[in-house]
TORPA-4810 file (N, C-alpha, C, O; in nm, 3 decimals):
<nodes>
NODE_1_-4.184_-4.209_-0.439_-4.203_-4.216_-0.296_-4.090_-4.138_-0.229_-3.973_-4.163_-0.259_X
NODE_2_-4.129_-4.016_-0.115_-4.046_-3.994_-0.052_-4.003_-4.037_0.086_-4.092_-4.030_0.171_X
NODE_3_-3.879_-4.081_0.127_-3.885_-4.132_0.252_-3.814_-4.053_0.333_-3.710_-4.018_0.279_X
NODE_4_-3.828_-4.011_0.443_-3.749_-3.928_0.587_-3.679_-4.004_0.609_-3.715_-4.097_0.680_X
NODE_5_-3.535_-3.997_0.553_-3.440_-4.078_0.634_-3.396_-4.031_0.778_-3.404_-3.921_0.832_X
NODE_6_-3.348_-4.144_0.817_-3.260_-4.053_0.941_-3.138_-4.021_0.928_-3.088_-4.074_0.829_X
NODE_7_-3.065_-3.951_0.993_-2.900_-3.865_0.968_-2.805_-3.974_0.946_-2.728_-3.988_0.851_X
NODE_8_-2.823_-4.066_1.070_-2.723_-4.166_1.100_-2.732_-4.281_0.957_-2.622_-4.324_0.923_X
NODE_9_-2.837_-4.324_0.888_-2.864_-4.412_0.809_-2.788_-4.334_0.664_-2.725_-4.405_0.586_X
NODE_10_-2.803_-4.179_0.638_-2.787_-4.100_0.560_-2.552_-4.151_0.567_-2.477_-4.220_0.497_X
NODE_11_-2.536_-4.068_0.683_-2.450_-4.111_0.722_-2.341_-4.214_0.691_-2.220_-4.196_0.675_X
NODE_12_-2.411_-4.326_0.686_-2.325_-4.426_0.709_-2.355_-4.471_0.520_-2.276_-4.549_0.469_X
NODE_13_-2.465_-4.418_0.440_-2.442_-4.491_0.331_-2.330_-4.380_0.250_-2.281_-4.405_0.140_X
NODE_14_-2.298_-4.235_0.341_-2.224_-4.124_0.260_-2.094_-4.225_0.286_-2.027_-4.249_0.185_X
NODE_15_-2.059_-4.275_0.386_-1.925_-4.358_0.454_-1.923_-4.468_0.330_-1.812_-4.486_0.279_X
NODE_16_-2.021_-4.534_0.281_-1.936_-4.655_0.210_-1.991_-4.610_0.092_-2.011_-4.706_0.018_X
NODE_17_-2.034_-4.469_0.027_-2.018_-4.448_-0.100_-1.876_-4.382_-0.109_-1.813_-4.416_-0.208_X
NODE_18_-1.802_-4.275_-0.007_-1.658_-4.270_-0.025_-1.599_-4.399_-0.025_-1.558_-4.437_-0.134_X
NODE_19_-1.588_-4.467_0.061_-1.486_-4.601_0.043_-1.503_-4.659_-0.111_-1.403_-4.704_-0.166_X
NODE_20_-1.635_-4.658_-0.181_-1.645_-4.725_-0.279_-1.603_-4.613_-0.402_-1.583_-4.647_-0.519_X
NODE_21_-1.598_-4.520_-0.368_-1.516_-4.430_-0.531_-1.369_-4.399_-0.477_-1.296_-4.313_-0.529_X
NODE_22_-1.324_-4.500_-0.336_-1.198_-4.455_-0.342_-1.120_-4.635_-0.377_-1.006_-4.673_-0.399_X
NODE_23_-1.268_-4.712_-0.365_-1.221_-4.876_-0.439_-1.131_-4.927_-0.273_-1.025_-4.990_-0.263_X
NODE_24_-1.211_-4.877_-0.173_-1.195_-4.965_-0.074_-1.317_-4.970_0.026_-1.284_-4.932_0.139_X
NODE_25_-1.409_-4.995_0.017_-1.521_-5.053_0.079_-1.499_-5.155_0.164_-1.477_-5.263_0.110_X
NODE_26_-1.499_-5.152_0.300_-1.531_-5.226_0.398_-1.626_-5.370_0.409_-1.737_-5.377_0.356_X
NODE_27_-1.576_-5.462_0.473_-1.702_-5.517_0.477_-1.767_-5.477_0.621_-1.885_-5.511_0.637_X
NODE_28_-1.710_-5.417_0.717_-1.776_-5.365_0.808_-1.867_-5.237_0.785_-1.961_-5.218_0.863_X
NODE_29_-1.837_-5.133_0.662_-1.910_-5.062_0.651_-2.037_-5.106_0.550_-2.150_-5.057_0.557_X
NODE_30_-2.001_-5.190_0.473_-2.095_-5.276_0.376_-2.227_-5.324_0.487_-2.349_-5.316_0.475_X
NODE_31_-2.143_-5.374_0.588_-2.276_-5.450_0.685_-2.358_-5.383_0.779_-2.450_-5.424_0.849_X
NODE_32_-2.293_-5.248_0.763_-2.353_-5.149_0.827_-2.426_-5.104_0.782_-2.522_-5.073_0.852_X
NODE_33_-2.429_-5.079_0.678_-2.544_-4.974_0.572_-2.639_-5.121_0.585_-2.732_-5.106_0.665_X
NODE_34_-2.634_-5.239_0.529_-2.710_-5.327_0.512_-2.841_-5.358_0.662_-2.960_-5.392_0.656_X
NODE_35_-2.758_-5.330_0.775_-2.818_-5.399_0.866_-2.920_-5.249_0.918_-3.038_-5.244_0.952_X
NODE_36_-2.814_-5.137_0.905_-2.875_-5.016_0.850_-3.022_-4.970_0.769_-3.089_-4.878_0.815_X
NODE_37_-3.051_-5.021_0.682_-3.103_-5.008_0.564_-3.282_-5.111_0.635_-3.400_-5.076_0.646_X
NODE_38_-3.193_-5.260_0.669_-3.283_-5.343_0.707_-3.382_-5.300_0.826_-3.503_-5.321_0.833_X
NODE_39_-3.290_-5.226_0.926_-3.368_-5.210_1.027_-3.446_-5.080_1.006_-3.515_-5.064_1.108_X
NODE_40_-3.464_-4.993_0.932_-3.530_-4.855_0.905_-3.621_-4.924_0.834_-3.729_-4.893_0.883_X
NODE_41_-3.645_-5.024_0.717_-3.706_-5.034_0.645_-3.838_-5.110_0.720_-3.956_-5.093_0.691_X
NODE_42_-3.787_-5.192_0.813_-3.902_-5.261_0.898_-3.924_-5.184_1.018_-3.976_-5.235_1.117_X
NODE_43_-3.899_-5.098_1.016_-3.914_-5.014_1.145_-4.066_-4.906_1.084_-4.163_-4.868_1.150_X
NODE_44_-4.034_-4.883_0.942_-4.079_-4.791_0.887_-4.198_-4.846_0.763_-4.268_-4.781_0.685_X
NODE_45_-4.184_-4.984_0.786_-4.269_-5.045_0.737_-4.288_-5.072_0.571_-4.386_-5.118_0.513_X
NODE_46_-4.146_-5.022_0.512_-4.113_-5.019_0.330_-4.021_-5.107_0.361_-3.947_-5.140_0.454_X
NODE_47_-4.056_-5.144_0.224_-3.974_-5.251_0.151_-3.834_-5.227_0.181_-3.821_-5.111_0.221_X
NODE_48_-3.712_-5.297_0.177_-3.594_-5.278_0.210_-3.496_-5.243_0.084_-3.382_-5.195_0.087_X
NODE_49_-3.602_-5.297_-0.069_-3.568_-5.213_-0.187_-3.581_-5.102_-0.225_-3.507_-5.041_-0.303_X
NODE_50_-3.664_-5.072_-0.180_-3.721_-4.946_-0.201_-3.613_-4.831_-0.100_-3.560_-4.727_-0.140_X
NODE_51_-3.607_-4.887_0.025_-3.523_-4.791_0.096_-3.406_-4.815_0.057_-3.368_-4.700_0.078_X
NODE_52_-3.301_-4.872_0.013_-3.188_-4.921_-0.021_-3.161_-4.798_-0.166_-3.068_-4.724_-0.199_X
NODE_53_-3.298_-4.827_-0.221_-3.275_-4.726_-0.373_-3.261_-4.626_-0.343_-3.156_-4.564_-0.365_X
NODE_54_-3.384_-4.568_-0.269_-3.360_-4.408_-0.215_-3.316_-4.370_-0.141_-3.344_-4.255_-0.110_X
NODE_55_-3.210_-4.451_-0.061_-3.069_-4.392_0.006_-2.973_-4.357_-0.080_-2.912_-4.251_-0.089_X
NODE_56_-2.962_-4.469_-0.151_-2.876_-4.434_-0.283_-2.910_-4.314_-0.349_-2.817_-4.237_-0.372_X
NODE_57_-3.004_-4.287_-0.379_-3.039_-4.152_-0.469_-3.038_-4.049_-0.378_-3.017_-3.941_-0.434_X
NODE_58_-3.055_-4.040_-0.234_-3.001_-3.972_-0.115_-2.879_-3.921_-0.147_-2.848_-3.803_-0.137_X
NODE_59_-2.815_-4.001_-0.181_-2.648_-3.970_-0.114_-2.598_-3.971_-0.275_-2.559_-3.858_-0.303_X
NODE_60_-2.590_-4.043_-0.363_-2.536_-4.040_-0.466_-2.537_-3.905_-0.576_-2.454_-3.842_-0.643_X
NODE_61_-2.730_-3.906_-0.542_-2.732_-3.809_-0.678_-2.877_-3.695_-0.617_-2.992_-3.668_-0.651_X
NODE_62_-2.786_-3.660_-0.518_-2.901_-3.555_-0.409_-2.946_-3.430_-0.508_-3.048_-3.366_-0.483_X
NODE_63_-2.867_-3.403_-0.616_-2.925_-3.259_-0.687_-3.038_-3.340_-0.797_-3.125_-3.300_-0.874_X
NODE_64_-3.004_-3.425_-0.772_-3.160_-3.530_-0.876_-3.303_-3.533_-0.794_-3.417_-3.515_-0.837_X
NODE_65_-3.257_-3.560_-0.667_-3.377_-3.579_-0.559_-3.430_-3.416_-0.497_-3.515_-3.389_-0.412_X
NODE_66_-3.332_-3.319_-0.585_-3.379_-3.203_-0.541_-3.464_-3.105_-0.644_-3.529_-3.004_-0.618_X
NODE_67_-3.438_-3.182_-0.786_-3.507_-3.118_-0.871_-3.673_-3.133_-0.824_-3.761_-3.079_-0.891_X
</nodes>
């Protein structure tokens, strides 16, 4: 499944994947991506697993999602 994220959602999960490979993750940025994540997913009518995964594969491992 591909999903159109938006910039800002893209954004904010690039923000707490640095904090988390620098081993300081927020809980304000944690609750951001979360509340983040929640509100696109019901906005957009997918599962909130499903969008949660493929943000992650968004931002984590974008030359995977580009093959």
């Amino acid at each position: 499944m591909t999903i159109d994220f938006p910039d800002d959602l893209i954004a904010l999960e690039r923000s707490a994947w640095t904090e988390i490979q620098a081993g300081r993750l927020t809980v304000d940025t944690a609750r951001a991506v979360h509340e983040g994540v929640a509100a696109f997913a019901a906005e957009a009518g997918i599962g909130r697993y499903d969008v949660e995964m493929g943000l992650k594969r968004v931002v984590r491992h974008s030359a995977a999602v580009d093959a």
